[in-house]
C-alpha positions in Angstrom: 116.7 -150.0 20.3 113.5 -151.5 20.1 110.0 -151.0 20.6 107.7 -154.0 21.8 104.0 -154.2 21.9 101.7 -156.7 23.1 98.3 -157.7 22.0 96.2 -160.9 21.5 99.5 -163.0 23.1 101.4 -161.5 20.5 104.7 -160.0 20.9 105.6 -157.5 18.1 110.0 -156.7 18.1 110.9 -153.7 16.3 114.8 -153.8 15.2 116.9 -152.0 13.0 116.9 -152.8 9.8 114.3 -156.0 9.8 110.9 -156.5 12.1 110.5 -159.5 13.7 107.2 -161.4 14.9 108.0 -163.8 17.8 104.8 -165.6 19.2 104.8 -166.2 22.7 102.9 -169.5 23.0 101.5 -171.7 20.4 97.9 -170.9 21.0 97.0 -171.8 17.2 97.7 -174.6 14.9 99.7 -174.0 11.9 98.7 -171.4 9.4 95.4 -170.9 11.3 96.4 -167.3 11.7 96.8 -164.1 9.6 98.8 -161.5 11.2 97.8 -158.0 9.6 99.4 -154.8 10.3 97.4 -152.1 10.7 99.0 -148.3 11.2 97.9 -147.1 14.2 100.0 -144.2 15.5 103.6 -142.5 14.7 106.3 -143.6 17.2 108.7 -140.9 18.1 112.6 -142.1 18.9 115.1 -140.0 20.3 118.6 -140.2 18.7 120.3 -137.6 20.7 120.1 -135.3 17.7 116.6 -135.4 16.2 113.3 -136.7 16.7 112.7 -139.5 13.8 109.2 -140.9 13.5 108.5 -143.9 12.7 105.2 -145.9 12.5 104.2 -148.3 14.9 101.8 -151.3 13.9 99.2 -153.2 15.9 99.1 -157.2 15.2 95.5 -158.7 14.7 95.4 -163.0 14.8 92.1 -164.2 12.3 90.9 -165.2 9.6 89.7 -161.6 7.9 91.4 -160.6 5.5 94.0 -157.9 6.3 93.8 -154.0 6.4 89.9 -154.5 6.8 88.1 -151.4 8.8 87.0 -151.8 12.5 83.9 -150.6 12.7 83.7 -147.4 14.9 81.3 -148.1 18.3 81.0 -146.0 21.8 79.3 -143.8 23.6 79.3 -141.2 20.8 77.6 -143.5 18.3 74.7 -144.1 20.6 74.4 -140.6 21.6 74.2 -139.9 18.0 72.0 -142.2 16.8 69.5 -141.2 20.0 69.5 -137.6 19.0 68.1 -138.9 15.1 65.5 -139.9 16.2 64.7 -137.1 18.3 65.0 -135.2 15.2 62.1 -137.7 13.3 59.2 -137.7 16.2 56.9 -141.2 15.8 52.9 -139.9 14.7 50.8 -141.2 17.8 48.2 -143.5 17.2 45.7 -140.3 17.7 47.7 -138.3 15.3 47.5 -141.6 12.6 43.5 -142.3 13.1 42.8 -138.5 12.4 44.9 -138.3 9.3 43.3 -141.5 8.3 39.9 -140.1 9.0 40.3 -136.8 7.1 41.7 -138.3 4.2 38.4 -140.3 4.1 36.6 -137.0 3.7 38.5 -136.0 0.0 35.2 -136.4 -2.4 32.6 -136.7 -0.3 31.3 -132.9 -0.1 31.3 -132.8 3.4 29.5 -136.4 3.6 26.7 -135.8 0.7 28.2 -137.9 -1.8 30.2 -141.1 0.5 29.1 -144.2 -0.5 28.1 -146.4 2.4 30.9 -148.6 2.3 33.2 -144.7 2.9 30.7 -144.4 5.5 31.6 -146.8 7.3 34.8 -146.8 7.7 34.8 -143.3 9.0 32.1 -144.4 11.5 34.5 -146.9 12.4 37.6 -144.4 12.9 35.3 -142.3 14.5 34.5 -145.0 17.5 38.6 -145.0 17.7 38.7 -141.6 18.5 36.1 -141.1 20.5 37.5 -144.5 22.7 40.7 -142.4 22.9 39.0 -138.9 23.5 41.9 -136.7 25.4 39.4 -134.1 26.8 36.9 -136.5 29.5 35.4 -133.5 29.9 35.1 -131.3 26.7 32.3 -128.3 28.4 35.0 -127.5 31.1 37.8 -127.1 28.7 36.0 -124.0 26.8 39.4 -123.0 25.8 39.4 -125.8 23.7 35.8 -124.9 22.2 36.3 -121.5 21.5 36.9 -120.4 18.2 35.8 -120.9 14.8 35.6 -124.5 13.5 35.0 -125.6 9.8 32.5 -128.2 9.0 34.1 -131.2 7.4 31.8 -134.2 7.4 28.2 -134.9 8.6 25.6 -137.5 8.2 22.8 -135.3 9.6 20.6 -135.8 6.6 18.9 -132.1 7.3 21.8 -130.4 6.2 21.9 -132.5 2.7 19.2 -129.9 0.9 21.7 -126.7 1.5 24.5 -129.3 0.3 22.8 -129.9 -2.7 22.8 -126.5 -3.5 26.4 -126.4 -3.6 26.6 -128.6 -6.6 25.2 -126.5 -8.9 27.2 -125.2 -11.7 26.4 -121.3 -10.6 25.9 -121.4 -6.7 28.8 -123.3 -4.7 29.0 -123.6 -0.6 32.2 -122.7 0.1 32.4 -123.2 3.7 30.1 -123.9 6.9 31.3 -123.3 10.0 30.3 -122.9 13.9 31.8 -120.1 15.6 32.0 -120.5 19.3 32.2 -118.1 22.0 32.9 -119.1 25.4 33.2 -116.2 27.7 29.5 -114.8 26.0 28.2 -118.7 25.9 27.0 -118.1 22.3 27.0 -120.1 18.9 27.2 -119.0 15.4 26.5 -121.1 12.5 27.1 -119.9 9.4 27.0 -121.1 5.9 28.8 -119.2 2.9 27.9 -119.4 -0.9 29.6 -118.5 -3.6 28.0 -117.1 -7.2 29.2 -115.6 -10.5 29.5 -112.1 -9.3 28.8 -112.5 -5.4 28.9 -113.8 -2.1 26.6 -114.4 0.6 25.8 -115.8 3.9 23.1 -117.5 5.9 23.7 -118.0 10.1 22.0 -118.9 13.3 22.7 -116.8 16.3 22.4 -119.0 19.6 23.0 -119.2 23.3 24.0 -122.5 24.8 24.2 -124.1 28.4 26.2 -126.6 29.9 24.1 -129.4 30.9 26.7 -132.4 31.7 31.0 -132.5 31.3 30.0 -133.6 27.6 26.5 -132.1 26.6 25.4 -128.5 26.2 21.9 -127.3 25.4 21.6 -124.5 22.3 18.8 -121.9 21.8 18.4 -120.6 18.7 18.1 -116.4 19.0 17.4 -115.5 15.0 18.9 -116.2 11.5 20.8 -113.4 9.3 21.3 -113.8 5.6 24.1 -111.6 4.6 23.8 -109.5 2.1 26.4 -110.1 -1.6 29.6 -109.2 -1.4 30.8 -108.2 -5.1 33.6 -110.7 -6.4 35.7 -109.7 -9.1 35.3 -109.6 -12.4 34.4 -113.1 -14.8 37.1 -114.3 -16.1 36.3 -115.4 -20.0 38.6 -117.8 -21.6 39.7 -117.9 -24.9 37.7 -121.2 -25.8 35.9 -124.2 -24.0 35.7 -127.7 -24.8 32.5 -129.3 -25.1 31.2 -132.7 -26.9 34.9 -133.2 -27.6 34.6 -129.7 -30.0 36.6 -126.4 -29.2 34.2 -123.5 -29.2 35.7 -119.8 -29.5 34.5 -117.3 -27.0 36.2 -114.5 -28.4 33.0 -113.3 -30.4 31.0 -113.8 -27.3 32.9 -111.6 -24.6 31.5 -107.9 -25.5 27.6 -109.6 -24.1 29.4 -111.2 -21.3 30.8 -108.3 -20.3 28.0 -106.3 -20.9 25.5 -108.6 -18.7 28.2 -108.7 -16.1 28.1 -104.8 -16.0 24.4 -105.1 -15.9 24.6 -107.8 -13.1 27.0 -105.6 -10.7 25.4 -102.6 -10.6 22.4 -104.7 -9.5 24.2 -106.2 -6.9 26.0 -103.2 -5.6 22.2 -101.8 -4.7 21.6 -104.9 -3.2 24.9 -104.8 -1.2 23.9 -101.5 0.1 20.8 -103.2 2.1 21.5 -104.6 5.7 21.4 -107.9 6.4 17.8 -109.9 6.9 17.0 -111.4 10.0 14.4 -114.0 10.7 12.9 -115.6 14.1 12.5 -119.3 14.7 9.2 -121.0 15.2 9.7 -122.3 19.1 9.6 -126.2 17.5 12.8 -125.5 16.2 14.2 -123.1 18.9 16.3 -125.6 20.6 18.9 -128.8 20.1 21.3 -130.3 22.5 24.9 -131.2 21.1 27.1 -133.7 22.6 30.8 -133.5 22.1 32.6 -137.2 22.0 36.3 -136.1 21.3 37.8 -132.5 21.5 41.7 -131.8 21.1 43.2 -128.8 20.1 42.5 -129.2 16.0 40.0 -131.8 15.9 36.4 -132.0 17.2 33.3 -134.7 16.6 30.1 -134.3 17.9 26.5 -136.1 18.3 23.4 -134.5 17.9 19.8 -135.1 17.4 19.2 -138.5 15.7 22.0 -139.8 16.0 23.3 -137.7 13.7 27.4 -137.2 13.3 29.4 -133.7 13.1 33.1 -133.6 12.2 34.8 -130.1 12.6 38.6 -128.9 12.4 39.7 -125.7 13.8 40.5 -122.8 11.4 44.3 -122.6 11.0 45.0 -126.4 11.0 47.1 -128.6 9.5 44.2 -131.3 8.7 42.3 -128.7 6.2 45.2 -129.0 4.0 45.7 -132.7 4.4 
């Protein structure tokens, strides 16, 4: 009995006991070609009695060496492939200029301390984004306004005094933020600082109008500073390096804690008070604010002067970036 098969004008004769290879035409000179045997399936022989298996071979003509892998191609390959890289999504060019832009933020206290040559190159990725703005019309998406938005860079000079406060060793500014409403129409700017013992807060109340699909007009109503909020309690440590010297605090923590006992029960009366307001002179009752490029994480605006306003909406990603 014998099983033939055919491939690459080869004829493969299985016989009993020896295998024979018999070429059909001479379609190669002399030792030009390697035959290699490769197992590819089991052969099953009926004997009238049993099934015997035996293996069959397939016959490869080349030069590679023998018993060398195919390599595995199809349909299932690309599919395969396709769906990694729908698992590993490409950043869009938007998504790459604001990560860029934020990470230009790290050091300069919200734009007090950039040196010009940082501040030009976020006015420069600035001019991207606003080339590429998504929302043409940014005062007739107010669901895109509304919310609460954190102050992350400016270069209106106006707000650098209140900055300045925040780099004292006692007082920091922790956040500023605009609040927007857009079913009332009304803004809320607020600045927080931070103390020793306390917290407190200074906002504007306002109304604004929609002038133009960009611009909106705001009137200031009246300022509130907050009254302290307690914080807990000063942590002393053990010792503090300073002039290269370690000095022991140990001694020294009965009079802190003893001011700081002092110090809260003043602030707890002061807590107690409600919050004072204050009016506006009518010189500084109203601004305009135009918004350049709005998406759902990512604002910038233009104001008065020319100056620049960078915000990021509370809850995303690029305040941790």
């Amino acid at each position: 009995m014998a099983f033939v098969s055919q491939l690459n004008q080869f004829t493969l004769s299985v016989t009993s006991p020896q295998t024979q290879f018999t070429p059909r035409a001479a379609a190669f000179a002399p030792n030009s070609v390697k035959i290699g045997l490769k197992p590819i399936e089991k052969t099953r022989i009926w004997t009238g009695e049993f099934v015997r298996e035996r293996t069959s071979f397939r016959v490869r003509a080349g030069d590679k060496e023998e018993n060398v892998p195919e390599k595995e191609d199809g349909p299932a390959v690309a599919v395969a492939e396709e769906e990694e890289e729908k698992l590993t999504p490409v950043p869009s060019e938007i998504d790459r200029l604001k990560k860029a832009l934020v990470s230009l933020f790290y050091g300069t206290a919200r734009g007090l301390s950039a040196t010009s040559e940082t501040r030009a190159e976020i006015i420069e990725l600035i001019t991207q984004l606003e080339a590429k703005n998504p929302t043409a019309a940014p005062t007739e998406a107010l669901s895109l306004l509304n919310g609460k938005w954190i102050l992350a860079y400016t270069s209106f000079s106006g707000l650098f005094p209140l900055l300045t406060r925040g780099t004292l060793p006692i007082v920091t500014v922790e956040e500023i933020s605009q609040t927007i409403d857009s079913e009332n129409l009304t803004v809320q700017n607020s600045v927080q600082f931070a103390g020793p013992l306390a917290t407190t807060s200074i906002s504007t109340n306002a109304k604004f109008e929609v002038r133009s699909p960009k611009r909106v007009q705001i009137k200031f109503q009246e300022g509130i500073i907050g009254t302290p909020q307690l914080t807990d309690s000063i942590v002393v440590p053990e010792n503090v390096e300073f002039l290269g010297q370690k000095i022991d605090l140990t001694p020294f923590k009965g009079l802190i804690n003893s001011v700081q006992d002092t110090a809260s029960s003043v602030a707890k009366t002061i807590s107690s008070q409600p919050p004072l307001k204050f009016s506006f002179s009518n010189s500084n009752a109203e601004s305009w604010l135009l918004t350049t490029y709005l998406d759902e994480e990512l604002r910038i605006s233009r104001g008065d002067g020319g100056s620049v306003y960078v915000l990021i909406k509370e809850g995303s990603s690029l305040l941790t970036t």
